[in-house]
N, C-alpha and C positions, 0 to 999 in steps of 0.2 A: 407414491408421493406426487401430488397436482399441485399443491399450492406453495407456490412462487416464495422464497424468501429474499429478502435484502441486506446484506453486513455495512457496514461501515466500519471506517479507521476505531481503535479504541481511542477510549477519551483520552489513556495516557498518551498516547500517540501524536493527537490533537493539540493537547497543553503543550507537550513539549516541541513541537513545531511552532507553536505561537510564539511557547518563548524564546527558543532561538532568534525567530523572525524579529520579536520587542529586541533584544539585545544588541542582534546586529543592526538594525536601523539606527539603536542608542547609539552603540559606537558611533555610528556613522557622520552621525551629529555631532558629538561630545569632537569625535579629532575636525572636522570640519568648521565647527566652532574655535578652536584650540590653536589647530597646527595650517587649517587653509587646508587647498588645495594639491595637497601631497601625496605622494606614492599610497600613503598608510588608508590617507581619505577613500582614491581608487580601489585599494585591494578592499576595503571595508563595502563599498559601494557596490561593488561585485559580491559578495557572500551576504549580503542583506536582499538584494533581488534573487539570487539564486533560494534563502530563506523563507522571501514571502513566497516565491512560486510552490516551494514546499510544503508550505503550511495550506497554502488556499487548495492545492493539491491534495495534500491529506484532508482538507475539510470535506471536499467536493465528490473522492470516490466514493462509488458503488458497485456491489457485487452481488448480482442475481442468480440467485438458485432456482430451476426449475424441470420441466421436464423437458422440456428444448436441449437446455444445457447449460453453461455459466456466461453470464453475461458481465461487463465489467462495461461502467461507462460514467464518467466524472459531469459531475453538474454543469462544472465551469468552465468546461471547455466544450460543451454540448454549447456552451451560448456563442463560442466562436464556428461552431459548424461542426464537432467533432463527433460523428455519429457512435454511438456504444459497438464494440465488441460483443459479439455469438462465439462460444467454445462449445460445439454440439460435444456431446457426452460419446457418442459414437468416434471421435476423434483422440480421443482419449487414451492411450493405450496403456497409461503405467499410474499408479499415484503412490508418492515416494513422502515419507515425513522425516522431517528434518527435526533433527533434536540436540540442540545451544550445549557447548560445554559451559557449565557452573560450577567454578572449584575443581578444576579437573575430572570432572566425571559429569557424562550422560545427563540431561535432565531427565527426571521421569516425567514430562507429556511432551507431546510434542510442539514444536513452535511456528515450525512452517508447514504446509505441505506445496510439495510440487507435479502438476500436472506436466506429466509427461504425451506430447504429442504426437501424431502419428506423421506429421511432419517432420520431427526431429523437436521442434519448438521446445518451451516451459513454459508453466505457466505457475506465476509463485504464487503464494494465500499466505500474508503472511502480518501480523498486526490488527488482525479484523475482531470484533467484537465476536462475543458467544462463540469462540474460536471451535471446540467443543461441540455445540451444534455444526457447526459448519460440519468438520470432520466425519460425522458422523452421517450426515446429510449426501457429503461426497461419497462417504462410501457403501453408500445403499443405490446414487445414482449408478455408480459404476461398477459395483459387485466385486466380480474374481477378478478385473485386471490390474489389482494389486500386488 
């Protein structure tokens, strides 16, 4: 496998960060409008920036598959100087899928996976588009160390 892939957040994932992000800045408004400069204004004022960082956050990652290794590196914070992340493939020592209880029982596919590193670290994949490909991508990079 040579050639390089790239994931991004699912759309779902996207939409619903936005709207979070629209909501809470509504509130934000609507009691600041309403009630002034109140305790409720602050706590609103606090979970609409913690919001939009999530949302531009999820717009902005990315996740490179290649034969290097995985690389993760956000758009937006490349513009304040944040250089991407290398996870060479050689560092790898486990890759573990994680699977959501729904109704009390097991999903059958999986939802996350976790790279297990040779430092102790993780490394989660978890909401990325063509989830499936990825998966399947990971485990041709890294073979038996599952």
């Amino acid at each position: 496998m040579t050639q390089n892939r790239t994931y991004r957040r699912t759309a779902g994932t996207r939409i619903v960060s936005a709207g979070c992000a629209f909501l809470f800045v509504a509130g934000t408004l609507s009691v600041g409008a309403t009630s002034g400069l109140g305790m409720g204004f602050f706590v609103l004022s606090g979970l609409a920036i913690l919001s939009l960082a999530n949302a531009l956050g999820a717009w902005a990652d990315r996740y490179t598959l290649g034969a290097a290794g995985l690389e993760y590196r956000n758009a937006l914070l490349a513009l304040f100087g944040a250089r991407p992340r290398l996870v060479p493939w050689e560092e790898v020592v486990e890759v573990r899928e994680h699977r959501s209880l729904r109704f009390g029982r097991l999903e059958p596919q999986a939802s996350a996976l976790f790279l297990v590193l040779r430092s102790g670290r993780r490394v989660v994949l978890d909401s990325l588009q063509d989830f499936e490909t990825l998966k399947t991508a990971i485990q041709l990079y890294c073979g038996p160390r599952q």
